[in-house]
N, C-alpha and C positions, 0 to 999 in steps of 0.2 A: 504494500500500500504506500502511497507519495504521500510524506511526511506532510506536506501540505492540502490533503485533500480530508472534508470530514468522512468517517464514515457513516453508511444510511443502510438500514434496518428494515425489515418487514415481518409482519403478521398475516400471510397469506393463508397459512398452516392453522391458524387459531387454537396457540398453545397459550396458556396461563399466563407465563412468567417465558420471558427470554436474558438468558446470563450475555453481555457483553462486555467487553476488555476495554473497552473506551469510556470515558463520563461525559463526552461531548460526543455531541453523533446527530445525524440527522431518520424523522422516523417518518417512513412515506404509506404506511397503515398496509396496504399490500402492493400486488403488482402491479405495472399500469396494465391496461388504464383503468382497474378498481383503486387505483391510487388516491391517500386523500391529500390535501395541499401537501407540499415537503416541511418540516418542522424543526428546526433546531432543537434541541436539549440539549441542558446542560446541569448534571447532576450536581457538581458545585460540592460539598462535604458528604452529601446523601449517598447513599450506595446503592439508592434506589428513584426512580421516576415514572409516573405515570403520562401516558400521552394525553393530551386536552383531546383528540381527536376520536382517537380506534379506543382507549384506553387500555392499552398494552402496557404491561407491567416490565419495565427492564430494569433489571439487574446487574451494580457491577461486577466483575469477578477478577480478579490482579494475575489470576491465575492462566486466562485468555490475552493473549498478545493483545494490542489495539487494531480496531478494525476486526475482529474475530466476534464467533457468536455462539452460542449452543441453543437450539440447533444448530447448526452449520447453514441451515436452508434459509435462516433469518437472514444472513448477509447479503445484501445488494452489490453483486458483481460491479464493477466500472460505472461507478451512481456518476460521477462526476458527467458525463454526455446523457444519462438517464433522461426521458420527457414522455411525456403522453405523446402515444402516434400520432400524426396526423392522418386524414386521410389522404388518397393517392392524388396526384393535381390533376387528374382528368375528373372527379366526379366534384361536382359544383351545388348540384340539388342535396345538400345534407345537410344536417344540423351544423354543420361546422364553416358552411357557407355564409358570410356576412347578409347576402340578399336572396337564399334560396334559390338562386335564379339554376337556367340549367345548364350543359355545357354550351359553349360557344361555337359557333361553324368554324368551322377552318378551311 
């Protein structure tokens, strides 16, 4: 993991309590795009936090490297380019369309 990058956690698995090796981390509740906003935390003396969002319980543990999880499946791979998909740029009529409109003639 790049010393400067935080790392980000999920609850896709909907386990209790997740043990992390970090006290700073970001928590993105699952995957995208069931993702909910991305979240800083920062545990600060506590050795523990709950998220305002998913309410996931993380825990820290000195015993996991930083960036490390238990499960292992809570880790967010390469968060740092992470985003909600977009969709493809030929479909235009979708929810993700500013004006619904449809595609364009070419």
């Amino acid at each position: 993991m790049d010393a400067r990058s935080t790392p980000h956690f999920h609850n896709t698995m909907g386990v209790p309590a997740i043990a992390i090796g970090s006290k700073k981390f970001m928590c993105v509740g699952a995957l995208p795009p069931q993702d909910h906003p991305h979240v800083f935390l920062d545990m600060g003396h506590e050795g523990d936090i709950v998220c305002p969002y998913c309410s996931t319980l993380y825990r820290y543990d000195a015993t996991l490297p930083p960036g490390m999880a238990s499960p292992r499946d809570a880790e967010l791979p390469d968060a740092g380019g992470i985003e909600a998909p977009l969709p493809p740029s030929d479909v235009y009529d979708s929810p993700y369309s500013p004006r619904g409109s449809t595609k364009p003639a070419r």
